[in-house]
C-alpha positions as CSV (number, residue, x, y, z in Angstrom):
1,X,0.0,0.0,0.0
2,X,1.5,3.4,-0.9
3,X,2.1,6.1,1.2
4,X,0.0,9.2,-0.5
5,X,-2.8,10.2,1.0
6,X,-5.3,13.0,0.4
7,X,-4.9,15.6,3.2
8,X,-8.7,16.6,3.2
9,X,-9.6,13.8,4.4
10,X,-7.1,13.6,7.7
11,X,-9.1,13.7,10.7
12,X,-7.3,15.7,13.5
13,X,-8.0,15.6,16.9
14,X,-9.2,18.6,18.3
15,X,-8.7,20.5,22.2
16,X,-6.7,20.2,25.3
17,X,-6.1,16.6,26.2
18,X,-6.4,16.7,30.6
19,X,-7.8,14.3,32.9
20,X,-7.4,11.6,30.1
21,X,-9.9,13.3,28.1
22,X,-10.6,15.8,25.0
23,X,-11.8,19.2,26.5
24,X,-13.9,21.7,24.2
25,X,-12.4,25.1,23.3
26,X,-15.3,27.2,22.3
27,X,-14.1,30.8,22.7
28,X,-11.1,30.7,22.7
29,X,-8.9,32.9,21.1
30,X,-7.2,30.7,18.3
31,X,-4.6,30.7,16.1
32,X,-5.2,30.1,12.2
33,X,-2.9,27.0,10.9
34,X,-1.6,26.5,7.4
35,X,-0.5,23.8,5.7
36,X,3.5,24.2,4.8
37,X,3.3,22.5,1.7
38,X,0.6,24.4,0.1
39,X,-0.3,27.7,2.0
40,X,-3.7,26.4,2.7
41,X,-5.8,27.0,6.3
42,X,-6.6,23.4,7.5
43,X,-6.9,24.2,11.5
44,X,-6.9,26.1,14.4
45,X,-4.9,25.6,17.8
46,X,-6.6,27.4,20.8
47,X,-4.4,29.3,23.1
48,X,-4.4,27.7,26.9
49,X,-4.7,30.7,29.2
50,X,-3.9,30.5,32.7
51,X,-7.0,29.2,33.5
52,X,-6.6,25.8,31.7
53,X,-3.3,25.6,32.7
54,X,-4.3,25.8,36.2
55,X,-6.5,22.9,35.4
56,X,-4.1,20.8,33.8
57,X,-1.0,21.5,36.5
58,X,-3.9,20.5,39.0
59,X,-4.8,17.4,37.6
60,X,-1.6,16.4,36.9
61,X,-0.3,17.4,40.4
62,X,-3.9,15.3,41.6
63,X,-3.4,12.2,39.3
64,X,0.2,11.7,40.2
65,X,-0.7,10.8,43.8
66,X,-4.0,9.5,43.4
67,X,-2.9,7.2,40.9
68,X,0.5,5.8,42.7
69,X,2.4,6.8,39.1
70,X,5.3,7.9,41.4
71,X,5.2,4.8,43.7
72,X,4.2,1.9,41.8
73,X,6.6,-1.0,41.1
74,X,9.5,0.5,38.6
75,X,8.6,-2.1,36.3
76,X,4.8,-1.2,36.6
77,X,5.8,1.9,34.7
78,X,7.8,-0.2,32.0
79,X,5.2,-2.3,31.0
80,X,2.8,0.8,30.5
81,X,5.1,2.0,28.7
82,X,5.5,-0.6,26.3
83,X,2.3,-0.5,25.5
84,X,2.0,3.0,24.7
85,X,4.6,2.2,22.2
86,X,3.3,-0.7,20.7
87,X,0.1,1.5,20.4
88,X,1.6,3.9,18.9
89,X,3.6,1.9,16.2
90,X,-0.2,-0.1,15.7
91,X,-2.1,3.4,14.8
92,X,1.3,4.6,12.9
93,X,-1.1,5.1,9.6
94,X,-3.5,7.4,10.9
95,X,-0.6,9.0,12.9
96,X,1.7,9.8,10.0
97,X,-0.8,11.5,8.1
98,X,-1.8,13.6,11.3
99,X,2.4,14.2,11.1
100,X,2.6,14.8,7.4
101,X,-0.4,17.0,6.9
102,X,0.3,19.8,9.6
103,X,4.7,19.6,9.9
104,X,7.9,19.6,7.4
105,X,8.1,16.6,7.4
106,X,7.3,14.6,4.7
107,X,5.1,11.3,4.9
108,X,7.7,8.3,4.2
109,X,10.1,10.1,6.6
110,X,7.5,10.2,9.0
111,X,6.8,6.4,8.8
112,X,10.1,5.2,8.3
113,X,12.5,7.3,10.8
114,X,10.0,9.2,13.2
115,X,7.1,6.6,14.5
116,X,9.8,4.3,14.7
117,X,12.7,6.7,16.3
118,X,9.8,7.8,18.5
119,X,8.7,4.8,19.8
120,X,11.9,3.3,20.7
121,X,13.0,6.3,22.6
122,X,9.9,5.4,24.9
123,X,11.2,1.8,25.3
124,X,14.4,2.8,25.5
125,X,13.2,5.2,28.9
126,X,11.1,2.8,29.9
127,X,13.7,0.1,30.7
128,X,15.5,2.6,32.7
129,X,12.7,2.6,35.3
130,X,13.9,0.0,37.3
131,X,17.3,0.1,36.7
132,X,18.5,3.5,37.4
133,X,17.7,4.6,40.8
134,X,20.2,5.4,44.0
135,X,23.0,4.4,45.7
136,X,25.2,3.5,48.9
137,X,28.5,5.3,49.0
138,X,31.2,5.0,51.4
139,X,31.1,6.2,54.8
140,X,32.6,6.1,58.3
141,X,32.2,2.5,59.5
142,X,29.7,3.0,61.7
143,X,27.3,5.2,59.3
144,X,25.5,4.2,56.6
145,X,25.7,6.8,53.4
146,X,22.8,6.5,50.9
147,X,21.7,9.0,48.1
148,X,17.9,8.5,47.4
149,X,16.3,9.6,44.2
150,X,12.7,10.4,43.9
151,X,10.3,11.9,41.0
152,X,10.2,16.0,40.7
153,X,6.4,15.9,40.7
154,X,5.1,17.8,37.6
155,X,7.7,18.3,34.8
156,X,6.1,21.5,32.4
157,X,7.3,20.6,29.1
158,X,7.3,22.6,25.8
159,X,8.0,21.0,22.5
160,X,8.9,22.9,19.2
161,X,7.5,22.2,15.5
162,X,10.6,20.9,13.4
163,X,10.4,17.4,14.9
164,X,7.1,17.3,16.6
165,X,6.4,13.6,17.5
166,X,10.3,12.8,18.4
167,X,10.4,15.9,20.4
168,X,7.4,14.9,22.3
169,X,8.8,11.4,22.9
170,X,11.8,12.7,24.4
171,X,10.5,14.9,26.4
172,X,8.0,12.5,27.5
173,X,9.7,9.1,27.8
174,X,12.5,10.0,30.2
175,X,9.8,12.1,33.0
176,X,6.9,9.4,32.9
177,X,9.6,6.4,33.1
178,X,11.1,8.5,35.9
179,X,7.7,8.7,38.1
180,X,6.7,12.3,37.2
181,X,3.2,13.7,35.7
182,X,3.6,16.0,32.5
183,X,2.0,19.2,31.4
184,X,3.5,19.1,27.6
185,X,2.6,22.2,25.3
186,X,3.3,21.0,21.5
187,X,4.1,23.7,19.1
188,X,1.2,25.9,18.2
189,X,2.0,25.1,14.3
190,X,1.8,21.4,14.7
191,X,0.0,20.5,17.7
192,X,-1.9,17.2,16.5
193,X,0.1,14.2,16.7
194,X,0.8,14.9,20.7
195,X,-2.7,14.7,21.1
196,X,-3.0,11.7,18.9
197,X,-0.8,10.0,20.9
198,X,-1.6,11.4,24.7
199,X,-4.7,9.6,23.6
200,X,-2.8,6.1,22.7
201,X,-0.9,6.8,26.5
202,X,-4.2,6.6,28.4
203,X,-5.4,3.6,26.4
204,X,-2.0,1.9,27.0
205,X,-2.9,2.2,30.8
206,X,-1.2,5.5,31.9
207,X,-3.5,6.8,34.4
208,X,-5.6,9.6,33.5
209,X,-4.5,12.7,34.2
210,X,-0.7,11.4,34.5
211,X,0.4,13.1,31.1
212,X,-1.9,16.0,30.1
213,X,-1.7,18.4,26.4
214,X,-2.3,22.1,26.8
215,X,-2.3,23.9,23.4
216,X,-0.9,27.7,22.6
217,X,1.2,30.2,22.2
218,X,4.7,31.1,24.1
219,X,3.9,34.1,25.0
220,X,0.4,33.2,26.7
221,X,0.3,29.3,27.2
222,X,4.2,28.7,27.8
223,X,4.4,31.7,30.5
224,X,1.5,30.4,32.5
225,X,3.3,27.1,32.5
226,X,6.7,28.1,33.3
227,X,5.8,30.6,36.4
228,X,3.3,27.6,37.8
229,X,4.0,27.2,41.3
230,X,2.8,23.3,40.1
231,X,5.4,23.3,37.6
232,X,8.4,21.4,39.5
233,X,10.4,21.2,36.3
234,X,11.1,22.9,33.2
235,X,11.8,21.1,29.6
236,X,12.2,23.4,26.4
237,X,13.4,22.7,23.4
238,X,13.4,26.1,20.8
239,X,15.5,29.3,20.4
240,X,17.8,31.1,22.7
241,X,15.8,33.8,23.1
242,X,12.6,32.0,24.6
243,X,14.5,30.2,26.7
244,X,16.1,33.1,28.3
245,X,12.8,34.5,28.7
246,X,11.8,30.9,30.5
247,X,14.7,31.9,32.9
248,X,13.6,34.9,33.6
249,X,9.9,34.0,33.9
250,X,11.4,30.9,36.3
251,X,13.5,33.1,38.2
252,X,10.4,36.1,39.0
253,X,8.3,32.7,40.0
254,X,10.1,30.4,42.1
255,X,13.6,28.5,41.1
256,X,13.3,25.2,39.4
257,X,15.7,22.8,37.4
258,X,14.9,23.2,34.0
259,X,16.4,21.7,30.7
260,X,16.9,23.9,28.1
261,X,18.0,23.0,24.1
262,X,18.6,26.2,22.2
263,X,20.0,27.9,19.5
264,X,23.0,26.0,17.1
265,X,25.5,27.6,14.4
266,X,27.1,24.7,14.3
267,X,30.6,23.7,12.3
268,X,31.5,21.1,10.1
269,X,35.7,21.3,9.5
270,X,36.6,19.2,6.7
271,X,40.9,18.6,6.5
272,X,42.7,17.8,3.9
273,X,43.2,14.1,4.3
274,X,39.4,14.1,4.7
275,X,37.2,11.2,2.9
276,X,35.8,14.2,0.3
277,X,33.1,11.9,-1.1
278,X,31.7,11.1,2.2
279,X,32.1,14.7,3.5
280,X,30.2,15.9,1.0
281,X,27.6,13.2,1.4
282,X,27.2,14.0,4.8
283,X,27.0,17.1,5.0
284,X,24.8,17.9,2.0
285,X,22.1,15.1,4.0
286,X,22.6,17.3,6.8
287,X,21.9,20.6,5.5
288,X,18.9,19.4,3.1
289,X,17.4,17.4,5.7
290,X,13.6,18.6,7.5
291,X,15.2,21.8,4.7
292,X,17.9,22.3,7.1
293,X,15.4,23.4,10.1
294,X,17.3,21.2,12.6
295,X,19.1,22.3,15.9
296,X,22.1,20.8,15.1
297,X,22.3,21.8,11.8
298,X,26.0,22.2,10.5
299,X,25.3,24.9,8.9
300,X,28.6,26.6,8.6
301,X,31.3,24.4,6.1
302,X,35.4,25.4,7.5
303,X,36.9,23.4,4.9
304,X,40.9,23.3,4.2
305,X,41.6,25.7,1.2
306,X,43.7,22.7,-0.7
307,X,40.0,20.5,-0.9
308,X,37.6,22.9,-0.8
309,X,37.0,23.1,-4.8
310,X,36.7,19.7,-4.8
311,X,34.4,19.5,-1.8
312,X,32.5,22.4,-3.0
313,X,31.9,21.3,-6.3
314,X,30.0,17.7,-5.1
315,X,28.2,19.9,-2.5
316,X,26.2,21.5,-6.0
317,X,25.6,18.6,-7.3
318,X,24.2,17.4,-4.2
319,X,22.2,20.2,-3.5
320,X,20.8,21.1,-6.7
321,X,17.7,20.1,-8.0
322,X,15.6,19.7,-5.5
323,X,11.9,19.4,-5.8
324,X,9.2,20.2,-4.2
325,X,6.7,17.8,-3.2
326,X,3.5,18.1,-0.9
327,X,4.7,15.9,2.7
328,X,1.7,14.2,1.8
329,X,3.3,12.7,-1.7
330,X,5.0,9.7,-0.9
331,X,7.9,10.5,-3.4
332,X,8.9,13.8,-1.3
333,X,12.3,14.2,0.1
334,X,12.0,17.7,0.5
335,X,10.8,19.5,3.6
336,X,8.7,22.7,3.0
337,X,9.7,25.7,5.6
338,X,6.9,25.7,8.4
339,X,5.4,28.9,7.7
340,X,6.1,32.2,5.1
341,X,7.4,34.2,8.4
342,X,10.1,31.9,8.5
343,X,10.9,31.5,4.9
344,X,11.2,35.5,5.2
345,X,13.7,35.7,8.1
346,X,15.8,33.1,6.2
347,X,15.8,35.3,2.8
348,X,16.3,38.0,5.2
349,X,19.6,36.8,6.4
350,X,21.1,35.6,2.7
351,X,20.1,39.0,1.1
352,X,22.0,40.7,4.3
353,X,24.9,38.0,3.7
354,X,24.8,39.0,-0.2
355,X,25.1,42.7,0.7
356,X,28.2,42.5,2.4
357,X,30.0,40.3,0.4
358,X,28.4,36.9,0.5
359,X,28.4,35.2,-2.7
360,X,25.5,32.5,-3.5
361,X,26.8,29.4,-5.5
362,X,23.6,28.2,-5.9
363,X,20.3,28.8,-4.3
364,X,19.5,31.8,-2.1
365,X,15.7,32.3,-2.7
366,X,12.5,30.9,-2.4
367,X,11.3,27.8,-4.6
368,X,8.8,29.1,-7.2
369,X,5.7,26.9,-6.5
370,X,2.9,26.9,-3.9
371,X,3.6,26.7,-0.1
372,X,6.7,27.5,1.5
373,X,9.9,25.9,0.0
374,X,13.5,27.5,-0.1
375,X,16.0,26.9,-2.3
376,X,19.1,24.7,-1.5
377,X,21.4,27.3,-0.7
378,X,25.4,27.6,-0.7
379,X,27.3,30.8,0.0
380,X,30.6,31.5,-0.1
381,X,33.1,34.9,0.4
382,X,31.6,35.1,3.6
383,X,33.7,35.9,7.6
384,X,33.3,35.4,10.6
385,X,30.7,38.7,10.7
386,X,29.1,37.9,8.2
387,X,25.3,37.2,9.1
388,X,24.6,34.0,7.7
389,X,27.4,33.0,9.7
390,X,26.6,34.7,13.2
391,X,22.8,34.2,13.5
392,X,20.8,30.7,13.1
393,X,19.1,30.4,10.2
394,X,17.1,27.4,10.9
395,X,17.2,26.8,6.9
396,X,19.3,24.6,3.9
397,X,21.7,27.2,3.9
398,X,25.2,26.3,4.5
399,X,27.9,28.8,4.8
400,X,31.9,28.2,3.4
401,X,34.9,29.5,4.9
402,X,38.5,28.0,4.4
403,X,41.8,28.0,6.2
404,X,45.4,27.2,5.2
405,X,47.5,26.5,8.6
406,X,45.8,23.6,10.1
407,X,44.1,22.9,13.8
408,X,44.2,26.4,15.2
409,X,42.8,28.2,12.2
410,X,40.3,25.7,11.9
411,X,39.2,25.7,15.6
412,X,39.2,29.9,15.3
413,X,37.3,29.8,12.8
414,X,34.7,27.2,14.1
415,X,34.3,28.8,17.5
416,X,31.4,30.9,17.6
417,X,30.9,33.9,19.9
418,X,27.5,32.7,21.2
419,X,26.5,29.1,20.3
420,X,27.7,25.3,21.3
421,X,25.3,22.9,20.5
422,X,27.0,21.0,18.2
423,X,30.3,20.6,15.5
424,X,31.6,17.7,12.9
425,X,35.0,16.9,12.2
426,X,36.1,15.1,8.9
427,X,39.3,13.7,8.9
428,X,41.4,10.2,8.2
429,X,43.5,11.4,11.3
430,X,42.7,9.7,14.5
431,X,45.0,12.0,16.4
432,X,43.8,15.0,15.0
433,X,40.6,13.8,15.6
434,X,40.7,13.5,19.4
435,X,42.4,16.8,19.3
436,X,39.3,18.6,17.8
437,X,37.2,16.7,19.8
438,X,38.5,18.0,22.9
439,X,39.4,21.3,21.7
440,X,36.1,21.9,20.1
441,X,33.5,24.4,22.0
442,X,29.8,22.2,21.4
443,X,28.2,19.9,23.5
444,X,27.5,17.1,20.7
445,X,30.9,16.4,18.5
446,X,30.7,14.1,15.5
447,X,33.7,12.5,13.4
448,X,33.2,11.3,9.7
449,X,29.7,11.7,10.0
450,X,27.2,14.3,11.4
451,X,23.8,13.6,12.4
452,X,22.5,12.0,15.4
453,X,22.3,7.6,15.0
454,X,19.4,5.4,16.9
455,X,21.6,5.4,20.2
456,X,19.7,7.1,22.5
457,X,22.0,6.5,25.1
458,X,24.7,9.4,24.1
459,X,23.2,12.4,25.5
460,X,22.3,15.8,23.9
461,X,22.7,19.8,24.9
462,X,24.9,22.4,24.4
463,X,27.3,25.1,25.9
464,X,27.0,28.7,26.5
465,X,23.8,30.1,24.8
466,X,23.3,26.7,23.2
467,X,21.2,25.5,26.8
468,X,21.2,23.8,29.6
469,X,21.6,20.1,30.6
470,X,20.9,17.1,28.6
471,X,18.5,15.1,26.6
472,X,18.7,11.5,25.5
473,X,20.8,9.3,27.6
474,X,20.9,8.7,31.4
475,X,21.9,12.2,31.6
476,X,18.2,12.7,30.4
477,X,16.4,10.4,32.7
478,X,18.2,11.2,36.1
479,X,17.4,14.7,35.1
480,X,13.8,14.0,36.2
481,X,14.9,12.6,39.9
482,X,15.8,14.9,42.4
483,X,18.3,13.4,44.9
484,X,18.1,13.6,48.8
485,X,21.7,12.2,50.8
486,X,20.8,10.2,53.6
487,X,23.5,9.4,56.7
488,X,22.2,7.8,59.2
489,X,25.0,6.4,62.4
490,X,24.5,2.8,62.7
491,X,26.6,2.6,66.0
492,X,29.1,0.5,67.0
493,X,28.4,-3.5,67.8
């Protein structure tokens, strides 16, 4: 059975999702949604005001003891779990067209890499439940020395648009596995498939009330959540500057852990000895993939003056020709940009880049067809102050830059003055590699490759504006247990 689908006919589930249930939303003030692929209005989200915040942080807070989420048997939790995602994965149909029709992301991506990456990330926290948990440490010999962990209570999570359903599993998987209720607030632009599955959660046993969906806006809906007195722990994933808001709303409200994955510029440095075939493959993938609106994102090439002609040259080849396909065409590979605000602040940046100097090898406006797609775009003559290279794009635009006198150059040139989310480093030189490594400013480093693999247990987050703590890993699931340090004097016998 193909993929293709006709998106009129997609049925969408509609509200807040609290107390295991779909809540009506008549008069509220809503937001008008468009379809990325075509321009066309297909929904609209309603904007949670305090009010129904209150209401879910309430019944969270409510369900979470009522229910005995927090103090079950670990392995309770697991098996629930489990059967969320083995709902999940047996509703992935109806759920990838839910995906497809409102995101970037096109339909046989969403089958084939996000139910699946999605669902496993839920096993994979799941299994942690009754594995990870405290210790005894060593003491005076007549005390006993024990650290304790124990659920925060109610992590308020919000989840951005560019990977909607994976960004809600991770957020998700590691705080239910770990004992806590969730208030999650999907992206206003693609708030559906969270709902779709909050739904599968309750049907998979997760007691109602346990995980709850508020829908809206940052500035209305993600401030009510953040200063909630409820709210025990933070979770955002979006730019740098709404998560230094979500500070300072945190900070005026009451101080709370929070995780925090921001703003990228990240580096790819490509040396000499370098596979060049494989570098180019690599980072072309990277840069054209969901159309470049990624986090990590290497969206700056630093590329040794002696390849770089070579390299440059299979990076055009790579990225030219794209087409544009509906997400809802099974033959797309070609992510739309989510709305024509954003496809404006990209062609903002390149047409500032082009004024100062910035040359455009290919690309470097938007696709002439219906809905909002943006050219493959390469651009070279470019500095360090150059915008395309300062600010985040969130867009397949890819910067070049080249150096002649080896590691320090390179690392100079791949520092940048505010972000440190991520970096890639091509080389054939294991030495050299380490070096970079180690040297390099960014919280996720990959060699001969960039692009996060299926291992959930390497952990993600980045330095300096870039956030705070991790995602993924055990970093992300012991980031949902607060620890208390127990001594207690045993005596002498």
């Amino acid at each position: 059975m193909g993929l293709t689908f006709d998106p009129a006919a997609v049925a969408l589930p509609q509200g807040h999702f609290i107390d295991g249930a779909f809540i009506a939303t008549a008069g509220s003030t809503e937001i008008q949604l468009f379809r990325p692929s075509d321009g066309i209005a297909f929904a609209a989200c309603p904007i949670a005001g305090p009010e129904t915040v209150d209401r879910a942080m309430q019944s969270a807070a409510r369900a979470r003891i009522s229910s005995g989420w927090s103090k079950v048997r670990p392995r309770e939790r697991v098996k629930v779990l489990h059967a969320w995602a083995d709902l999940i994965d047996a509703h992935a149909e109806p759920l990838a067209r839910i995906e497809a029709l409102s995101s970037t992301r096109p339909i046989t991506q969403v089958r084939e890499v996000d139910i699946p990456m999605a669902t496993e990330q839920i096993r994979f926290f799941a299994e942690m439940a009754d594995k990870e948990g405290g210790a005894l440490v060593p003491t005076a010999e007549d005390q006993m020395g024990m650290i304790l962990t124990e659920p925060y209570g109610v992590v308020a999570a919000i989840a951005p648009w560019n990977f909607p359903l994976i960004m809600a599993a991770w957020k998700l998987g590691p705080a239910l596995a770990a004992g806590n209720a969730v208030v999650i607030k999907p992206s206003e632009m693609t708030p559906h498939s969270t709902l779709f599955i909050a739904d599968l959660a309750v049907r998979a046993g997760l007691p109602p009330g346990v995980l709850n969906v508020v829908l809206g806006d940052g500035a209305t809906t993600g401030v009510a959540m953040a200063g909630h007195p409820l709210a025990a722990k933070i979770s955002f994933t979006g730019s740098t500057r709404a998560g230094r808001a979500i500070m300072g709303n945190v900070a005026q409200n009451g101080i709370k852990p929070m995780t925090l994955e921001l703003g990228g510029k990240s580096p790819q440095v490509v040396f000499a000895d370098a596979d060049i075939e494989l570098a180019a493959n690599c980072i072309a993938r990277n840069i054209m993939g969901n159309a470049g609106q990624v986090c990590v994102a290497g969206s700056r090439l630093i590329v040794a003056r002696s390849v770089a002609e070579d390299l440059v040259g299979q990076l055009q080849t790579r990225m030219s020709g794209a087409l544009a396909h509906p997400t809802w065409d099974e033959t797309s590979t070609y992510s739309p940009i989510i709305s024509t605000l954003q496809i404006g602040r990209i062609d903002d940046i390149v047409t500032r880049t082009r004024t100062v100097g910035g040359e455009c090898l290919i690309g470097g406006g938007k696709m002439d067809c219906a809905g909002s797609y943006y050219q493959p775009t390469l651009i070279a003559g470019v500095d360090p102050a150059s915008p395309a290279v300062r600010e985040e794009i969130f867009g397949p635009v890819l910067t070049i830059q080249t150096f002649d006198n080896g590691e320090d150059e390179a690392l100079s040139l791949a520092a940048h003055p505010e972000y440190g989310l991520a970096a890639g480093v091509f080389t054939r030189d294991l030495g050299r590699a380490l070096r970079m490594t180690q040297a390099l400013p960014a919280g996720t480093l990959w060699v001969n490759r960039y692009g996060r693999s299926w291992d959930h247990i390497l952990p993600t987050g980045g330095f300096g504006n870039s956030g705070l703590g991790k995602d993924l890993g055990r970093a992300a699931y012991r980031a949902n247990r607060r620890e208390k340090s127990v001594l207690i004097d045993i005596g002498a016998s």
